[in-house]
MIFI-541122 format. One record per residue: residue in three letters; residue number from 0; x negated, y negated, z negated of N, C-alpha, C, O in turn. Coordinates in Angstrom, 1 decimal, decimal comma, padded with zeros to 4 digits, always signed. Example, Ala and Ser with C-alpha at 12.3 -4.5 7.8 and 13.67 -1.06 7.14 Angstrom:
2
SITE    aa     i      nxx      nyy      nzz     caxx     cayy     cazz      cxx      cyy      czz      oxx      oyy      ozz
SITE   ALA     0   -013,2   +005,7   -007,8   -012,3   +004,5   -007,8   -013,2   +003,3   -007,8   -014,2   +003,3   -008,5
SITE   SER     1   -012,8   +002,2   -007,1   -013,7   +001,1   -007,1   -012,9   +000,0   -007,9   -013,4   -001,1   -008,0
//
This chain:
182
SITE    aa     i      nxx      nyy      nzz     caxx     cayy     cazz      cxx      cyy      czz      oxx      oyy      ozz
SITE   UNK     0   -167,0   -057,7   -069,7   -166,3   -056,5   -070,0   -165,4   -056,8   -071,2   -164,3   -056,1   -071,2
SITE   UNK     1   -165,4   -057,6   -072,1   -164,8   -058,1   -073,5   -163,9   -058,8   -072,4   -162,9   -058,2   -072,2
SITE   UNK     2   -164,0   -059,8   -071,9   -162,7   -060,6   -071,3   -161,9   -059,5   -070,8   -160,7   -059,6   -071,2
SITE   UNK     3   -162,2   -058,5   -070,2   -161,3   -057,4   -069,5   -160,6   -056,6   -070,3   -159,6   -056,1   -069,9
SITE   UNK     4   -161,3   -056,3   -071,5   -160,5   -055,4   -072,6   -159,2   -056,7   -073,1   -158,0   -056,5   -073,0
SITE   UNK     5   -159,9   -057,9   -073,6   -158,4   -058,2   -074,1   -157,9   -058,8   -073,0   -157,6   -059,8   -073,7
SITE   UNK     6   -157,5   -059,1   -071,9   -156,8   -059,3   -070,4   -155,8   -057,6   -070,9   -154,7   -057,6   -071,4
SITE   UNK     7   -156,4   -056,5   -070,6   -155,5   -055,6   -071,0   -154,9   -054,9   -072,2   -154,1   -054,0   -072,2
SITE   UNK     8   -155,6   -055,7   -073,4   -154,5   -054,9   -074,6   -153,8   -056,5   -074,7   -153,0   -056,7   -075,7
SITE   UNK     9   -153,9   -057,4   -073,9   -152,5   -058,8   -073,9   -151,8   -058,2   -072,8   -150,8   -058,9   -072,6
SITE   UNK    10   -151,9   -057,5   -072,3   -151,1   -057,0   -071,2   -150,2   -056,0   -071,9   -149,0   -056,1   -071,9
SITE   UNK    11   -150,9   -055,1   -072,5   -150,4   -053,8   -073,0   -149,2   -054,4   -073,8   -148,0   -054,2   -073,7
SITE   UNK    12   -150,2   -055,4   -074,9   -148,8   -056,1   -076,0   -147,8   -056,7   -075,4   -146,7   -056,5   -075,8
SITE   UNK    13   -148,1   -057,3   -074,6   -146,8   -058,1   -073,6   -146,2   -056,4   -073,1   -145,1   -056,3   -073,7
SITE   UNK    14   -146,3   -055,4   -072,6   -145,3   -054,7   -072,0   -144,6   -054,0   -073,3   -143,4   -053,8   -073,3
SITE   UNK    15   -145,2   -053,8   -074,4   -144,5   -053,2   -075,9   -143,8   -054,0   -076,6   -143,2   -053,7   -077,6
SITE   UNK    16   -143,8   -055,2   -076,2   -142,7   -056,2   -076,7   -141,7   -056,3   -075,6   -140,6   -056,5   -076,1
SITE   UNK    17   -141,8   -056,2   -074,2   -140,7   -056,0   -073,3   -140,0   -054,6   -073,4   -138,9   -054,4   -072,9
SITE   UNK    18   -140,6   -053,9   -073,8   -140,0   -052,5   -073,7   -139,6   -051,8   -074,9   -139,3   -050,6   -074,8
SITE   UNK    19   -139,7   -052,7   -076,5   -139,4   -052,6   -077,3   -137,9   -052,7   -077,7   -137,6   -052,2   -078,8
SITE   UNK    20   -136,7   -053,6   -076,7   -135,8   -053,2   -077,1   -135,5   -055,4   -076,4   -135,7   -056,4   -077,1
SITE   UNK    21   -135,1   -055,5   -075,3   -134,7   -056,9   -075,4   -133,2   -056,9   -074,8   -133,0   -056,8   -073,6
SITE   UNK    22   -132,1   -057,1   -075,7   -130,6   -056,6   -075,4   -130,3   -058,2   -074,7   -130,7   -059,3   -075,2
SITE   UNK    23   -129,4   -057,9   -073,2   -129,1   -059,1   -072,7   -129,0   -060,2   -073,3   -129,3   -061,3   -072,9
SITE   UNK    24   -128,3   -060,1   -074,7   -127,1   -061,1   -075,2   -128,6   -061,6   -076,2   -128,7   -062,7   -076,4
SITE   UNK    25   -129,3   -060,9   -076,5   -130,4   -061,9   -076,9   -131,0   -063,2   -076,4   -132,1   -063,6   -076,9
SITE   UNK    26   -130,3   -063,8   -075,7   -130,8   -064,8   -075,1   -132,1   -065,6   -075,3   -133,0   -065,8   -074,4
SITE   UNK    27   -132,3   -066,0   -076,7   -133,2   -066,8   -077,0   -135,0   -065,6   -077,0   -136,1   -065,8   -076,4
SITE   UNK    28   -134,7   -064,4   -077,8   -135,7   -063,4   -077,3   -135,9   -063,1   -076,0   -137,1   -062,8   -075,6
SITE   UNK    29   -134,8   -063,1   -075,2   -134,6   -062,5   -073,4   -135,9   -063,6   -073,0   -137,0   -063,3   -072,6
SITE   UNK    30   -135,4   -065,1   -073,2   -136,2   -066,0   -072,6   -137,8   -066,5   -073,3   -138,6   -067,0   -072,6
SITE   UNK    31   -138,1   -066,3   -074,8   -139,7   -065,9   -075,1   -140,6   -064,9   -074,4   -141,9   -065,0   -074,2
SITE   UNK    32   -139,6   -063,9   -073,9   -140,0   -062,7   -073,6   -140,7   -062,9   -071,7   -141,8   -062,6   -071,1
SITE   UNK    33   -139,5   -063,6   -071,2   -139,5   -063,9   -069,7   -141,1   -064,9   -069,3   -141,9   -065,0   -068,4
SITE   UNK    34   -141,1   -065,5   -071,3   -142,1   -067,0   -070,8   -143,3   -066,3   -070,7   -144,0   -066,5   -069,7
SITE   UNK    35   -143,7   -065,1   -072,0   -144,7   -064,2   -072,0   -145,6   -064,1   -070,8   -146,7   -064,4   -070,4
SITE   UNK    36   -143,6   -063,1   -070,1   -144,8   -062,2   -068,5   -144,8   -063,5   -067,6   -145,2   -063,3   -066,4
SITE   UNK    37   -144,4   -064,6   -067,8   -145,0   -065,7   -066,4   -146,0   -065,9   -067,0   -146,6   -066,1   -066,0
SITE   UNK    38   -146,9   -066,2   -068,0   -147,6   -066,7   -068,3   -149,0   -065,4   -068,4   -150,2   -065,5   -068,2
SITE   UNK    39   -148,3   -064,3   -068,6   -149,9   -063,0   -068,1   -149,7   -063,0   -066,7   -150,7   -062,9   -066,0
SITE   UNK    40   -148,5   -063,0   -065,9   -148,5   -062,8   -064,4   -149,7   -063,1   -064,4   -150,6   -062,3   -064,4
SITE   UNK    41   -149,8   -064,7   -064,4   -151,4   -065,6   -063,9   -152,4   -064,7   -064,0   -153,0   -064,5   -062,9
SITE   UNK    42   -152,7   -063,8   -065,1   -154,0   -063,1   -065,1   -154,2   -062,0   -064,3   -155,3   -061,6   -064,1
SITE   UNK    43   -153,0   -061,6   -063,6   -152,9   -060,9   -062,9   -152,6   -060,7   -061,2   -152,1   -059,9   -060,4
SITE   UNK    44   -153,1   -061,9   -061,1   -152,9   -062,7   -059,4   -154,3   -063,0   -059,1   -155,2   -063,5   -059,8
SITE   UNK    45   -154,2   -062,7   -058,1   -155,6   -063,6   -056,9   -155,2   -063,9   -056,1   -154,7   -063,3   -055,2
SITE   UNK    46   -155,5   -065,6   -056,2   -155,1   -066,7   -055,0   -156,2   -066,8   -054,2   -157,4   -067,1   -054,5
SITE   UNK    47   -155,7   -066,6   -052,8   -156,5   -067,2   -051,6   -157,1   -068,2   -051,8   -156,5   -069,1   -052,3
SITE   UNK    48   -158,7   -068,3   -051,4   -159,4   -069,3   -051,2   -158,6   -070,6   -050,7   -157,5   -070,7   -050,0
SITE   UNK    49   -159,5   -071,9   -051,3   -158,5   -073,1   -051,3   -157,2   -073,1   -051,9   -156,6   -074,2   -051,7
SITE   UNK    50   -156,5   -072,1   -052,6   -155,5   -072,3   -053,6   -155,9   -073,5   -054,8   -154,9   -073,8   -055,5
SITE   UNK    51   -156,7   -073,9   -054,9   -157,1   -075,1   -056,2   -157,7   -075,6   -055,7   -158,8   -075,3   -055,2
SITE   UNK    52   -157,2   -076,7   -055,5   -158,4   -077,7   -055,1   -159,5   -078,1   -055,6   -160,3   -078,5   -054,8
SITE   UNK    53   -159,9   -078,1   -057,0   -161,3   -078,2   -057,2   -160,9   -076,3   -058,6   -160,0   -075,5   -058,9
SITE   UNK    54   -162,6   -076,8   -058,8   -162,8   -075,4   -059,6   -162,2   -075,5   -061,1   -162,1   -074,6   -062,0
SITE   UNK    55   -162,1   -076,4   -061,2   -161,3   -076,9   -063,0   -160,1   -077,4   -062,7   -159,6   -078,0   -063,6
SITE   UNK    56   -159,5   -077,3   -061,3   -157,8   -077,5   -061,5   -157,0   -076,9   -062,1   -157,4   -075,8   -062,4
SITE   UNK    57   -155,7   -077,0   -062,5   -154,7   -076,5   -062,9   -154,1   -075,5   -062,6   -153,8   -075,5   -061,4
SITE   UNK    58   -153,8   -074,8   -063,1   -152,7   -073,7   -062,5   -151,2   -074,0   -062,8   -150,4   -073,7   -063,7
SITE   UNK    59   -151,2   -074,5   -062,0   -149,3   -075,3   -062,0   -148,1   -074,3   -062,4   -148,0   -073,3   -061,6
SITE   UNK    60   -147,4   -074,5   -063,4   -146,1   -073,3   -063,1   -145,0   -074,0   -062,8   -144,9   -075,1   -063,2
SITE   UNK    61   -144,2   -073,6   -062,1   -142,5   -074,6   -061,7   -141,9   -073,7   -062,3   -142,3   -072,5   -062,6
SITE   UNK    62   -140,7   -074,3   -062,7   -139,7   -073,9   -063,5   -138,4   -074,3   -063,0   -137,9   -075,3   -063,6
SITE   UNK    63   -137,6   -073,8   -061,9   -136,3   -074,4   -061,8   -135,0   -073,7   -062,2   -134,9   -072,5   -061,9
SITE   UNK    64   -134,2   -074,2   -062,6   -132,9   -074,0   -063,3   -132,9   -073,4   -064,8   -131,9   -073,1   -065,5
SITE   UNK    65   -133,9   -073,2   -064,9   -133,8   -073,2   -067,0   -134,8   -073,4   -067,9   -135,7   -072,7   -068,1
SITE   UNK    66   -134,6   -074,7   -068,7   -135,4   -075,9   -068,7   -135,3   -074,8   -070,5   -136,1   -074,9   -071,4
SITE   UNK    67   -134,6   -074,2   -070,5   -135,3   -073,5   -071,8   -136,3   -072,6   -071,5   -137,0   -072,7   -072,4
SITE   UNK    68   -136,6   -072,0   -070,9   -137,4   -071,2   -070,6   -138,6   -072,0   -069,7   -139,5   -071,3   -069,1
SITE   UNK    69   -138,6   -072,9   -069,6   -139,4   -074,1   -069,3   -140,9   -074,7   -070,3   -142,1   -075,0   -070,3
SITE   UNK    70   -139,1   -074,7   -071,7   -139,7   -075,2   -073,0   -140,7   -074,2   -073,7   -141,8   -074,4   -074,1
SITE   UNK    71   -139,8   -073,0   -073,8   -140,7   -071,8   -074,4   -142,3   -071,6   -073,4   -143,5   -071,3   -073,9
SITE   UNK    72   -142,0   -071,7   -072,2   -143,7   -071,4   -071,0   -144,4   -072,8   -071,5   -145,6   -072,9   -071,2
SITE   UNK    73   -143,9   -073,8   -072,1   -145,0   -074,5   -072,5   -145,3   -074,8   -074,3   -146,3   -075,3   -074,8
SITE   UNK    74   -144,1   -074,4   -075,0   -144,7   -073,7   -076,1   -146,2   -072,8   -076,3   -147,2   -072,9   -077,0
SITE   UNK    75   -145,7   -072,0   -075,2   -146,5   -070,8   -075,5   -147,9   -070,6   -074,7   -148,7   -069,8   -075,2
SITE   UNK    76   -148,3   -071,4   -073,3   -149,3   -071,9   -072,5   -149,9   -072,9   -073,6   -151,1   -073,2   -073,4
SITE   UNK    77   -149,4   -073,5   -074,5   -150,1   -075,2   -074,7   -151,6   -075,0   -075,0   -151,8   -074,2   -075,8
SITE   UNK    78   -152,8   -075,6   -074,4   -153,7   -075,4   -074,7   -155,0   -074,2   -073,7   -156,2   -074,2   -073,3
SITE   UNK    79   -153,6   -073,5   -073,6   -154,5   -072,0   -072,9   -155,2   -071,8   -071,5   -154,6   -072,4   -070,6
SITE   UNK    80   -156,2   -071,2   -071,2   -156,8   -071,4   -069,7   -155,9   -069,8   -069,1   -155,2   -069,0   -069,8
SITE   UNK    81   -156,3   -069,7   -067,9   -155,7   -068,3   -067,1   -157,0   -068,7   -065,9   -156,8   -069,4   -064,9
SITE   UNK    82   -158,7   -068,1   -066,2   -159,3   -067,8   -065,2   -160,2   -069,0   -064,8   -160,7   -069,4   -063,7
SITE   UNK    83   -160,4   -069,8   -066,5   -160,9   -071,3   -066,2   -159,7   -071,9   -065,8   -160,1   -073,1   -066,0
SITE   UNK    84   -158,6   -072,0   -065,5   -157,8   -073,0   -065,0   -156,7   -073,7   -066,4   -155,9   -072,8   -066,7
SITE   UNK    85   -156,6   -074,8   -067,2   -155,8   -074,8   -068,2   -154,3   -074,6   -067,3   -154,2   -074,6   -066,0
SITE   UNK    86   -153,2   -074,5   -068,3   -152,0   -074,1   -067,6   -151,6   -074,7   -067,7   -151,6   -075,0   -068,9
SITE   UNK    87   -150,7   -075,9   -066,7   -149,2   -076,8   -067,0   -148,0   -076,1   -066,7   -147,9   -075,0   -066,2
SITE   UNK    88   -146,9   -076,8   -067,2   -145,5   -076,2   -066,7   -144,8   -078,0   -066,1   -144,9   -079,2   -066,5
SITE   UNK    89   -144,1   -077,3   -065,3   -144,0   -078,6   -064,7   -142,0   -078,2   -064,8   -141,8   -077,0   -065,0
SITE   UNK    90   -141,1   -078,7   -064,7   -139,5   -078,4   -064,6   -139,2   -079,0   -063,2   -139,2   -080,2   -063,0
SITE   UNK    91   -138,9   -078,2   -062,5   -138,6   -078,8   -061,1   -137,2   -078,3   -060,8   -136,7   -077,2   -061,0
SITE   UNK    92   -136,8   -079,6   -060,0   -135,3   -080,3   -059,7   -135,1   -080,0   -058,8   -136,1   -079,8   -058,1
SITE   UNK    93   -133,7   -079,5   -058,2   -133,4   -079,6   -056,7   -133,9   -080,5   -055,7   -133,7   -081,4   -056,5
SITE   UNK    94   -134,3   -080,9   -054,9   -134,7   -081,5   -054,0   -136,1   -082,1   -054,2   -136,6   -082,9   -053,3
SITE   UNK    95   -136,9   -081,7   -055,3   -138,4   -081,8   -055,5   -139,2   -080,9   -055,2   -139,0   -079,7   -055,4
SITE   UNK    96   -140,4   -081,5   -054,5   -141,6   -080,8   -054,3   -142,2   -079,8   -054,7   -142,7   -079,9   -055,8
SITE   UNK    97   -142,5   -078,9   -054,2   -143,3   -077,6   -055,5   -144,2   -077,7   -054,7   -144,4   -076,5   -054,6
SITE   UNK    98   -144,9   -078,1   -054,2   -146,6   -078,7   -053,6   -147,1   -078,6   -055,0   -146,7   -079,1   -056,1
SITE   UNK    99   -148,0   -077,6   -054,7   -149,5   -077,6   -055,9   -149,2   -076,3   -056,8   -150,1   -076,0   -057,6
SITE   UNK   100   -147,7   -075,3   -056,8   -147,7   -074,7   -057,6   -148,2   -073,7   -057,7   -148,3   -073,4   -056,5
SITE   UNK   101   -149,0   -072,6   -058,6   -149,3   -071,6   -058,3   -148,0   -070,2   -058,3   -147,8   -069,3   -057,5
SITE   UNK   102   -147,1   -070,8   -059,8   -145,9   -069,5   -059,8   -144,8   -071,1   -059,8   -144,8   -072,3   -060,0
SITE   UNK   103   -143,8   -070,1   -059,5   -142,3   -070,5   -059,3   -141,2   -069,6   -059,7   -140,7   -068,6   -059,0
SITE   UNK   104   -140,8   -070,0   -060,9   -139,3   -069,3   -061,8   -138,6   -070,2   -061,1   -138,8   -071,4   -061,1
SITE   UNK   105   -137,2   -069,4   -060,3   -136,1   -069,6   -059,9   -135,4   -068,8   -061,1   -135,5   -067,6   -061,3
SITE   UNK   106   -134,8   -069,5   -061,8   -133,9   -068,6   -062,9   -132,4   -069,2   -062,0   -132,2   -070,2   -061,3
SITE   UNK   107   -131,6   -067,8   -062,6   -130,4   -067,6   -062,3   -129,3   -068,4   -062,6   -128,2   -067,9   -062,3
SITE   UNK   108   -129,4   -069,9   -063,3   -128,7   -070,4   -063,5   -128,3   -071,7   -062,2   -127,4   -072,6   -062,2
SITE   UNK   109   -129,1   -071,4   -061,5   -129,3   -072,3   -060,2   -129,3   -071,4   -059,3   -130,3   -071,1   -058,7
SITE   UNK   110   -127,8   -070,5   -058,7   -127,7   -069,3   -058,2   -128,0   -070,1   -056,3   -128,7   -069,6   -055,4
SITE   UNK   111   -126,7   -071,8   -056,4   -126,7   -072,0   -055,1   -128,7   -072,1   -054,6   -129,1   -071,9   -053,4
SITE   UNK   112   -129,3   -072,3   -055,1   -130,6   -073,0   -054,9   -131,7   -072,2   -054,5   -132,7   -072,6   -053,9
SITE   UNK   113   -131,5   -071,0   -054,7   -132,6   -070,0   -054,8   -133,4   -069,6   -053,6   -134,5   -069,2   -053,5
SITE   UNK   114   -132,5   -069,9   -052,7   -132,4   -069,4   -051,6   -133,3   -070,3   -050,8   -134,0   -070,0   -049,9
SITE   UNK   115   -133,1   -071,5   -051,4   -133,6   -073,1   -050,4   -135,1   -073,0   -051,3   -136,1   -073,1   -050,6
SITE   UNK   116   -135,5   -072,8   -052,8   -136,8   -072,4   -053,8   -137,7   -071,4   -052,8   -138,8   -071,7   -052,4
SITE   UNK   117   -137,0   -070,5   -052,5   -137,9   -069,7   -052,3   -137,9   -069,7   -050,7   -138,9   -069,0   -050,5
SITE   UNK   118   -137,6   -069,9   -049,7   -137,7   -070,0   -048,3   -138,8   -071,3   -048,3   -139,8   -071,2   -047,5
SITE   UNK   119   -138,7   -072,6   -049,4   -139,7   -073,7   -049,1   -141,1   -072,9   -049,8   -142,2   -073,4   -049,5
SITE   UNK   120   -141,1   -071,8   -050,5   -142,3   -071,2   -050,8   -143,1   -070,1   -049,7   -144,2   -069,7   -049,4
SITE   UNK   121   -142,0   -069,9   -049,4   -142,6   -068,7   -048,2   -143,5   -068,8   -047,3   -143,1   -069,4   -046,2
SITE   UNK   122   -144,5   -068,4   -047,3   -145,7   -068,3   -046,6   -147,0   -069,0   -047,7   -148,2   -068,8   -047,4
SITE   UNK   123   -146,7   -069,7   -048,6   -147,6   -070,7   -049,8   -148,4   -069,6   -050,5   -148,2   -068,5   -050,2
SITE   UNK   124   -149,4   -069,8   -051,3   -150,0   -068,7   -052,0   -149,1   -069,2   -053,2   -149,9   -069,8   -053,9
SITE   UNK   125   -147,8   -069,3   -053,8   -147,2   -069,1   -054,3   -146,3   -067,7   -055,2   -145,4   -067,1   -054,6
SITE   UNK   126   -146,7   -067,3   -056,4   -146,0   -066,8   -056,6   -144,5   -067,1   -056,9   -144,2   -068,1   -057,5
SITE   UNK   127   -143,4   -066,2   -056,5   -141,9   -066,5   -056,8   -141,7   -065,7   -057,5   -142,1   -064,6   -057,1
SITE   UNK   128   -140,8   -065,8   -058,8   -140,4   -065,3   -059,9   -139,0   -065,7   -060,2   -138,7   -066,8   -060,5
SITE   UNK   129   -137,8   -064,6   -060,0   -136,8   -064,8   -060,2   -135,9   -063,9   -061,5   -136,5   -063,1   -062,2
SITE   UNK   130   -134,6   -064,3   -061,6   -133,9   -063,3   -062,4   -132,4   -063,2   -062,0   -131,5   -063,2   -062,8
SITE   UNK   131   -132,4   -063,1   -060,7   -131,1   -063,0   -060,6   -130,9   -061,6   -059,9   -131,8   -061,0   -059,4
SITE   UNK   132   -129,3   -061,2   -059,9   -129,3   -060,1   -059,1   -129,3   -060,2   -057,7   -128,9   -061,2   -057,1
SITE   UNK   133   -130,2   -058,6   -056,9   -130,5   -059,0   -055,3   -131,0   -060,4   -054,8   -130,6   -061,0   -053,8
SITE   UNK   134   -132,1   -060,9   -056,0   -133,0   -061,7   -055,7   -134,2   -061,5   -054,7   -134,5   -062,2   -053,7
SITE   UNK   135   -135,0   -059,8   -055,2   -135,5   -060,0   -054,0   -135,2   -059,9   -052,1   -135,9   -060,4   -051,2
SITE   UNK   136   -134,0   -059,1   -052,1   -133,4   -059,5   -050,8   -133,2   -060,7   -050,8   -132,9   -060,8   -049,6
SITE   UNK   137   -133,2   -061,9   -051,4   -133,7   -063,2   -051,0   -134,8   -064,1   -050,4   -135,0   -065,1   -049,7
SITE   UNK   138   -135,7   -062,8   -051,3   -137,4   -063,3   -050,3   -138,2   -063,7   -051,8   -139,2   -064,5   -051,9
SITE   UNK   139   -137,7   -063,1   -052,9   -138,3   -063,2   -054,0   -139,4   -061,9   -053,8   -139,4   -060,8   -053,1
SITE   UNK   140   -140,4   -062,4   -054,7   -141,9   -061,6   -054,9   -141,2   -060,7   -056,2   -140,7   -059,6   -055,9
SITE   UNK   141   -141,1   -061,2   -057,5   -140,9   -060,3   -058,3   -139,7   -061,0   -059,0   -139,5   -062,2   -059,1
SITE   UNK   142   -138,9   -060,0   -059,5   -137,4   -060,3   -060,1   -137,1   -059,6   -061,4   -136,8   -058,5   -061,7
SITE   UNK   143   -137,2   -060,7   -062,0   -136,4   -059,6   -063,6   -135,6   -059,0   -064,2   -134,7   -059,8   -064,5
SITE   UNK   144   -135,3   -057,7   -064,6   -134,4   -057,1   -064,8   -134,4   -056,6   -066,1   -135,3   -056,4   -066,9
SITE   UNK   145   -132,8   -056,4   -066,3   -132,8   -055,8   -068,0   -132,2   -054,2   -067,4   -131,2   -053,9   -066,6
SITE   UNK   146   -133,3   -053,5   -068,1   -133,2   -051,7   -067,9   -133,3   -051,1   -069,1   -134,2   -051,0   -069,9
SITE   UNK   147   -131,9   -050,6   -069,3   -131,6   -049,8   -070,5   -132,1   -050,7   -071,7   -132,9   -050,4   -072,6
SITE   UNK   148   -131,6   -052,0   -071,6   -132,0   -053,3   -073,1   -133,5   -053,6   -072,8   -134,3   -053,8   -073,7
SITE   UNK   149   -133,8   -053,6   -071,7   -135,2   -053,8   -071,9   -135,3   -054,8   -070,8   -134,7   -054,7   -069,7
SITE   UNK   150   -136,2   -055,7   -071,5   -136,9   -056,7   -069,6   -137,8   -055,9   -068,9   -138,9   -055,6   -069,3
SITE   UNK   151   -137,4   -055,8   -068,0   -138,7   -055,6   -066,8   -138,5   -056,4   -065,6   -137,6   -057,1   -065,3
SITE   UNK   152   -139,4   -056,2   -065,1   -139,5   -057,1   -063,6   -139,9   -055,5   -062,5   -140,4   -054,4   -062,6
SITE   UNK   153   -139,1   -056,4   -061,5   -139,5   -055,5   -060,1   -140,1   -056,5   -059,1   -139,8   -057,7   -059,0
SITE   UNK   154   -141,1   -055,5   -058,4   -142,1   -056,6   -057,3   -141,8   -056,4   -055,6   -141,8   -055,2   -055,2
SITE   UNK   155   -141,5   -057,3   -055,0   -141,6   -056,9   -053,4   -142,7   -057,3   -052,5   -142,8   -058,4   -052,0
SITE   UNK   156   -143,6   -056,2   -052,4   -144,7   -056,5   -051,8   -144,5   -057,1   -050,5   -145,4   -057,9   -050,5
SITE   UNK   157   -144,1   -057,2   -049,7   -143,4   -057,1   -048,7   -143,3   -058,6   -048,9   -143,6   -059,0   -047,7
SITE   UNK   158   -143,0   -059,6   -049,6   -142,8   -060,8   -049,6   -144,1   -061,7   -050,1   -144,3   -062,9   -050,0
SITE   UNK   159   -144,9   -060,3   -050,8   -146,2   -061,2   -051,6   -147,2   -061,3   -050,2   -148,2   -062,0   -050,4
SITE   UNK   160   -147,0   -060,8   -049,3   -148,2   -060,7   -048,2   -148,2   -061,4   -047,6   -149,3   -061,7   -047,1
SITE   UNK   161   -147,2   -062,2   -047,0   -147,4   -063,7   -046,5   -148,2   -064,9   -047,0   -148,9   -065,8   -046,4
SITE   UNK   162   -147,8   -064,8   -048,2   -148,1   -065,9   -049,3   -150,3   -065,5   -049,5   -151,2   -066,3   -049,7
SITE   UNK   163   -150,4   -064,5   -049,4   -152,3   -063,9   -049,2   -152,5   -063,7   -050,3   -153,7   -063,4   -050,6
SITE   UNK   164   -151,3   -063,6   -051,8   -151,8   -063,5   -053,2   -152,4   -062,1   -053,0   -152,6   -061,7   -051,8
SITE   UNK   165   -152,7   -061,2   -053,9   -153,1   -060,3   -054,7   -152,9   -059,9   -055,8   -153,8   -060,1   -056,7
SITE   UNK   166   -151,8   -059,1   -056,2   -151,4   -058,9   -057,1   -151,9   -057,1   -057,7   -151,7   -056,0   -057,2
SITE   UNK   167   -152,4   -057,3   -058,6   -153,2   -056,5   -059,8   -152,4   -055,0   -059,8   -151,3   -054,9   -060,2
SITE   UNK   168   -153,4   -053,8   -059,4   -152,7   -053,0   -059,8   -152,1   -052,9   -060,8   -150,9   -052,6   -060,7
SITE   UNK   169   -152,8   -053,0   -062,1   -152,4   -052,8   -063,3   -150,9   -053,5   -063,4   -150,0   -053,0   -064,2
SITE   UNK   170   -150,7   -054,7   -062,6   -149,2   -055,2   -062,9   -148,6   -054,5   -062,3   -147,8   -054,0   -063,0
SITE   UNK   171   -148,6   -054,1   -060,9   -147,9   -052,9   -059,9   -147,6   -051,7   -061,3   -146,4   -051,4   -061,5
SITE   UNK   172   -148,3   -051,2   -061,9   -148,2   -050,0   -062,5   -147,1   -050,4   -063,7   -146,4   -049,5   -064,2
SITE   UNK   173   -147,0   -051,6   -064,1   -146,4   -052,1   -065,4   -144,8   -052,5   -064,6   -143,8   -052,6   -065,3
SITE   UNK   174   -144,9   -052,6   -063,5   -143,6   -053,1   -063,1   -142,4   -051,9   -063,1   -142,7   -050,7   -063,0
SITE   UNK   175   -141,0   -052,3   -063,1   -140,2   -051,2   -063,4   -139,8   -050,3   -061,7   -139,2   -049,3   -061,6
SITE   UNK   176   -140,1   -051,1   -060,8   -140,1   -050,4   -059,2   -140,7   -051,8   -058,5   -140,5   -053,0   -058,7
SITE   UNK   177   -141,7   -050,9   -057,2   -141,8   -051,6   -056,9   -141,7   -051,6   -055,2   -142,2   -050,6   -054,8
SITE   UNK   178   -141,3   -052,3   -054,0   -140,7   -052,2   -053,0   -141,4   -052,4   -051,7   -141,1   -053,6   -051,4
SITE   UNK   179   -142,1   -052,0   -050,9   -142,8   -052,7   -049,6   -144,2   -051,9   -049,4   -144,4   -050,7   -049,7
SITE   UNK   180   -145,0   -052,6   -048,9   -145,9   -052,1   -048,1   -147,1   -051,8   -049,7   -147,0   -052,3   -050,8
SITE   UNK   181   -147,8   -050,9   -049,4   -148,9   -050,9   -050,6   -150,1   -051,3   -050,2   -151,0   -051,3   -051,0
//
């Protein structure tokens, strides 16, 4: 019951720092901010049986096209577990493997790519995490957005049900819209 209270007042503080005021041109806050919710996402997912190969594996994050926000998800993971699993961040390249990941940031700086990221995820118990516009009409799970100076993310269920995740009411409720089947 104590694990569950603080799981949601770190949730709570992660949405009062996104909703506290994050103006685009902030960049360097925009991207602390972005590392935050990939890194509570985790607590808020349930992966299909056999998603880990053993019971003390990793929970892999990919990171492609912004290796700052790469930097900040492993500033801010170093050390930490999400559910027994410690967290790596891994920076992945065009034409590399995302075999083994659990989430996947497609950031917007890799507009041509997104498309090839998230089609080789599709069907994976992968979560996909994007920030670009009309991302999720791409086949992205959840996409981030700035509303009225604020980050939020929007979720498409509709793309998370292939993949067999489970994704947490509580994050459904924190998200700023969310799109597909309930």
């Amino acid at each position: 019951m104590a694990a569950l209270r603080r799981a949601v007042a770190g949730w709570l503080a992660l949405c009062l720092l996104a909703t506290a005021g994050v103006a685009a041109s902030r960049e360097p806050l925009e991207t602390e901010v972005k590392a935050a919710y990939l890194y509570k996402f985790a607590s808020f997912i349930e992966w299909p049986e056999g998603s880990f190969s053993h019971a003390n594996s990793q929970l892999q994050i990919g990171v492609a096209g912004n290796d700052a926000l790469a930097g900040e998800l492993a500033r801010i993971v170093g050390g930490r577990t999400v559910n027994g699993h410690a967290v790596a961040i891994r920076k992945i390249r065009r034409g590399q493997s995302t075999a083994g990941l659990h989430i996947l940031f497609v950031g917007a700086h890799d507009p041509t790519s997104i498309h090839d990221y998230l089609l080789a995820a599709r069907g994976q118990p992968v979560l996909t995490v994007t920030d670009a516009d009309e991302a999720l009409a791409l086949g992205s799970m959840v996409n981030f957005v700035v509303a009225g100076e604020r980050l939020r993310f929007e979720v498409a269920l509709d793309h998370v049900a292939p993949s067999r995740l489970r994704i947490s009411a509580r994050m459904l409720a924190a998200a700023l819209r969310v799109e597909g089947a309930s």
